[in-house]
C-alpha positions in Angstrom: 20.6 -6.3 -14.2 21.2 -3.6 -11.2 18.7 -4.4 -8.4 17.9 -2.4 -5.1 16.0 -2.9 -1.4 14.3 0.4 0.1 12.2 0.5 3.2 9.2 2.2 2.4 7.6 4.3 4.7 10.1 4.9 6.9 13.3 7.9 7.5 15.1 5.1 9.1 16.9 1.3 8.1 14.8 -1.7 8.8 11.9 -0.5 9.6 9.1 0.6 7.1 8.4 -1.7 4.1 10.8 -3.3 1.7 10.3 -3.5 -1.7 13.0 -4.8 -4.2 13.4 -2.2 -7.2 14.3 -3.3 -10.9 15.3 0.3 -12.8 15.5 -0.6 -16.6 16.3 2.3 -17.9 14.6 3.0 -21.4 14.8 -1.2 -22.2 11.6 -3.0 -22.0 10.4 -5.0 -19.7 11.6 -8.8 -19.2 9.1 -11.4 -19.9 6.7 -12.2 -17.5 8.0 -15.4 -16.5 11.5 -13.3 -15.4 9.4 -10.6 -13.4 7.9 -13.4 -11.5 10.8 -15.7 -11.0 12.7 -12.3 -9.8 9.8 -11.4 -7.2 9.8 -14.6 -5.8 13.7 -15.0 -5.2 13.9 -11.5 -3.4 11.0 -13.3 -1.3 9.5 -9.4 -0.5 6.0 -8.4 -1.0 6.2 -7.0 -4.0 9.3 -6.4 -6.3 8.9 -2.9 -8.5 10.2 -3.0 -12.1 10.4 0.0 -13.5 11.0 2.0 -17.1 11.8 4.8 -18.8 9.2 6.0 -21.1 9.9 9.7 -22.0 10.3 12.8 -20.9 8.5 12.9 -17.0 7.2 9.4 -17.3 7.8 6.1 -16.1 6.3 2.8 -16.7 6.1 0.7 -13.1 4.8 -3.0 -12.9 4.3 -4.5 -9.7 5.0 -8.3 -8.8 4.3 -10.3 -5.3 6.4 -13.9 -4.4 3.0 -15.3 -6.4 1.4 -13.0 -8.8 1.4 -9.4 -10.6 -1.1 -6.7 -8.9 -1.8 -3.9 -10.6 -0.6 -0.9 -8.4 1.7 -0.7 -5.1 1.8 2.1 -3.0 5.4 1.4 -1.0 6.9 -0.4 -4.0 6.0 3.0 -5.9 7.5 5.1 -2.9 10.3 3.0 -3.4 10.5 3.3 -6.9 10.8 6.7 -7.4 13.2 6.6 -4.2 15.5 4.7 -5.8 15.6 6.7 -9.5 16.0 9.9 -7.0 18.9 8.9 -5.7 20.6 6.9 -8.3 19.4 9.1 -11.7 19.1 12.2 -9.6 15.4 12.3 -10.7 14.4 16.0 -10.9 12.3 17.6 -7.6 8.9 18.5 -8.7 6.0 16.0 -10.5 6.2 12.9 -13.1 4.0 10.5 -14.4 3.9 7.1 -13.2 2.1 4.8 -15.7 0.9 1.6 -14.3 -1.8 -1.6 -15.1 -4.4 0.5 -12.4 -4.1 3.7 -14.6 -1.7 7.3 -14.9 -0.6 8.6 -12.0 1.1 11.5 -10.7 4.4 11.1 -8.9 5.9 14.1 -6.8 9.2 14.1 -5.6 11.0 16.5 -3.5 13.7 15.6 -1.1 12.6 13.7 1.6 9.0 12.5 0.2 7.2 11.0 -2.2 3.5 11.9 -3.1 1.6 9.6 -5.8 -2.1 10.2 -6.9 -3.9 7.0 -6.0 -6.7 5.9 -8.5 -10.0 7.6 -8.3 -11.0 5.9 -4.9 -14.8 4.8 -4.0 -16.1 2.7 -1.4 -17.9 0.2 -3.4 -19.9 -1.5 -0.6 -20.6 -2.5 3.3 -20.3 -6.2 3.7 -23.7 -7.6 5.1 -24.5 -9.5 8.2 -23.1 -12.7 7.6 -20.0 -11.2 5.6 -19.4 -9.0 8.8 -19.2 -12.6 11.4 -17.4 -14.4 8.7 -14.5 -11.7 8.5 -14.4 -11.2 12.2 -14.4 -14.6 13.1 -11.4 -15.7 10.1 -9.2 -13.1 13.0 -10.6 -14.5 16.2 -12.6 -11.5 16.8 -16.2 -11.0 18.0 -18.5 -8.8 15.9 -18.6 -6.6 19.7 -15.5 -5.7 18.6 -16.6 -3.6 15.7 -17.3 0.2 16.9 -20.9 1.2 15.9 -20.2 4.1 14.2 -18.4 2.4 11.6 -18.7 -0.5 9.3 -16.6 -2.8 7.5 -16.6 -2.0 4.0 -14.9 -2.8 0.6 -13.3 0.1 -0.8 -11.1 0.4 -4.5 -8.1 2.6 -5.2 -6.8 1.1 -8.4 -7.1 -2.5 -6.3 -9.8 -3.4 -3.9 -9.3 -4.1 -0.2 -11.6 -4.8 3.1 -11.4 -1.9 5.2 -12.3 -3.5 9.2 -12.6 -1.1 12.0 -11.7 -2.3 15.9 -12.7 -0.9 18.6 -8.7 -0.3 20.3 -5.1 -0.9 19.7 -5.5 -3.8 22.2 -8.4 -5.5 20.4 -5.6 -4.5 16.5 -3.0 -6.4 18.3 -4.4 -9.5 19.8 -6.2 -10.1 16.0 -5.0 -13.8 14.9 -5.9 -14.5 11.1 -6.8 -17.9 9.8 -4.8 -17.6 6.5 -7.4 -20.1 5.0 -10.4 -18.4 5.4 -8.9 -15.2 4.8 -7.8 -16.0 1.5 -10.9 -17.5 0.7 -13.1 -14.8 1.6 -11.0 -12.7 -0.5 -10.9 -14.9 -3.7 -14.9 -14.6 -3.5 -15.1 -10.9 -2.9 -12.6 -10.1 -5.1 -10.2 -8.4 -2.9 -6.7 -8.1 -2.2 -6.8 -8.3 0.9 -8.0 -7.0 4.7 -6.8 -3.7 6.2 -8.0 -3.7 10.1 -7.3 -0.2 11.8 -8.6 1.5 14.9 -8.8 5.4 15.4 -6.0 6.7 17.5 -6.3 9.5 19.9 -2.3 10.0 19.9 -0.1 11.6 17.5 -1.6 9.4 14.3 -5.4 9.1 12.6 -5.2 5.4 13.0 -3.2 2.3 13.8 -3.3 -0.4 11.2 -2.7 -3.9 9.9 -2.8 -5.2 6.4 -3.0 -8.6 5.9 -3.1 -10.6 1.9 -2.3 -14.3 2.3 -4.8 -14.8 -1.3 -1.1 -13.0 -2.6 1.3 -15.0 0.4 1.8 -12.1 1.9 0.9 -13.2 5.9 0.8 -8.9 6.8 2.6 -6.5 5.5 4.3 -3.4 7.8 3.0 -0.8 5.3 0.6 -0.3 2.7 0.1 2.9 0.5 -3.2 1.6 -1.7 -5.1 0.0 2.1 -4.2 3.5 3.4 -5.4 5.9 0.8 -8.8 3.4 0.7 -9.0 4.2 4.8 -8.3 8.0 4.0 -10.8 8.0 1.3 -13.5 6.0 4.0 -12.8 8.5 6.4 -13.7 11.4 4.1 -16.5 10.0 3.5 -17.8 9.3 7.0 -16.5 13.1 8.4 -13.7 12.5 10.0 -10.7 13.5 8.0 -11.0 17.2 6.5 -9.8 18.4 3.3 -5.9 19.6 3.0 -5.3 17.4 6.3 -2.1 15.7 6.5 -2.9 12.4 8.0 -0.6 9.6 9.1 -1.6 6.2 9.7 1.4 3.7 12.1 1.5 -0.1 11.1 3.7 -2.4 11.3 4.1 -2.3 15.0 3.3 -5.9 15.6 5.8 -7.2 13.3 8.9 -4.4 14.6 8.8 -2.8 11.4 6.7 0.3 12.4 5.9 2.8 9.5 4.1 5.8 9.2 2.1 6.2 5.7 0.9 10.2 5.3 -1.8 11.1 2.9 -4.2 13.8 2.5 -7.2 14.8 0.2 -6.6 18.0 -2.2 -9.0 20.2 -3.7 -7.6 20.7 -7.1 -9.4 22.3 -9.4 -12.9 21.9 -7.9 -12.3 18.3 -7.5 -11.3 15.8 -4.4 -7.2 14.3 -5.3 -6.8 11.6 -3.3 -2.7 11.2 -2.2 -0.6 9.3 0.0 3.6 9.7 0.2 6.2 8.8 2.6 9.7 8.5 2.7 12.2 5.1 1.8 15.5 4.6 2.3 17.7 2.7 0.1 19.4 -0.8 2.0 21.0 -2.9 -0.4 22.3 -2.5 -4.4 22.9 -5.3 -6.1 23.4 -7.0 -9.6 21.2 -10.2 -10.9 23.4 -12.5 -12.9 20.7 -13.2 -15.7 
């Protein structure tokens, strides 16, 4: 079984996001039990297997070190990364079918685009949610800029969206694994993107953090991203047809810059989010 490493996110090695790619070709997926056992030897985030299914379509599951999630932004950008340069996958849009729904893929030479999920902020956390999340990253609720709020928000998977008032205030966040995970076991989330707007060359700077999934923080995360864009939106600040990046990963030296933008097609509101990946490593998995 062939098996690849792409940073995600990124124009450049080691930086970005890695995520290990399985291409299957028209086979079917491996058991369960393989796709996990895989995911947690390559020890990345998540580990992308992926399927032929027809003419423009493609099959992706999605696997962390502990469990399968449903969709994966950077392990998608990787993805289609990988079948671009290895199957010389035509410029121009496929379909990407995965457990959070269709999507659609576009690929052109540098970039990938993908269709996130029909994306809604579901709810603002209350009160006590608000000092609970705060507090699980060593943070006072002062912290929290008043114009915004955090907020649970679902694009195919769910995540806590946390504003801060500076890049200063980003950085020096500390996370108690314990109480993160448990706060997101109860709300039923993946996991906590904090950001603060950025006056610079980017929207926003970010962290993403899932230790529910054993991932400590991530360096770049397509899904949090398009959940921030699609909060944004909704709050005024990011216009329609605006290209908008968003840099994490800069505390853990793997900085990445995720794009996305809202599209009005067809009288309705496509939210997107691309990037590019480079391929690091090709291998074979003696099975």
């Amino acid at each position: 079984m062939r098996i690849f490493v792409a940073d995600a996110f990124t124009d450049k090695p080691f930086c970005g996001n890695q995520a290990a790619v399985v291409p299957l070709g028209r086979e079917p997926f491996p058991s369960d039990e393989l796709m996990q056992s895989i995911a947690a030897e390559m020890k990345h985030s998540e580990t992308a297997f992926v399927r032929r299914l027809g003419q423009g379509g493609y099959a992706l599951r999605f696997f962390t070190p502990k469990g399968e999630v449903e969709l994966c932004g950077h392990a998608t950008v990787a993805a289609f990364t990988v079948l671009r340069e290895l199957r010389g996958l035509p410029r121009g849009d496929c379909e990407a079918v995965t457990k959070a729904g269709a999507i659609r893929v576009s690929v052109d030479a540098h970039t990938v685009w993908l269709d996130m999920a029909d994306a809604q902020v579901v709810r603002k956390l209350d009160p006590d949610e608000c000092s609970a999340l705060y507090s699980a990253y060593g943070l006072p609720l002062s912290c929290r800029p008043l114009e915004l709020e955090p907020v649970i928000v679902n694009v195919g998977l769910s995540d806590v969206i946390v504003p801060v008032s500076s890049k200063a205030v980003l950085l020096s966040a500390v996370q108690n694994e314990e109480a993160v995970s448990a706060l997101s076991l109860k709300w039923g989330v993946t996991g906590v993107h904090m950001y603060a707007l950025d006056e610079g060359a980017f929207t926003a700077r970010c962290r993403n953090f899932a230790p529910l999934y054993g991932i400590i923080e991530e360096c770049a995360t397509g899904t949090s991203n398009g959940g921030l864009t699609q909060y944004l939106y909704t709050k005024g600040l990011i216009a329609l047809n605006e290209v908008n990046s968003f840099l994490q990963g800069e505390s853990m030296g793997r900085p990445s810059v995720v794009e996305s933008r809202i599209e009005l097609v067809r009288d309705r509101a496509t939210l997107r989010v691309g990037g590019s990946a480079v391929i690091t490593l090709e291998g074979e998995l003696k099975l």
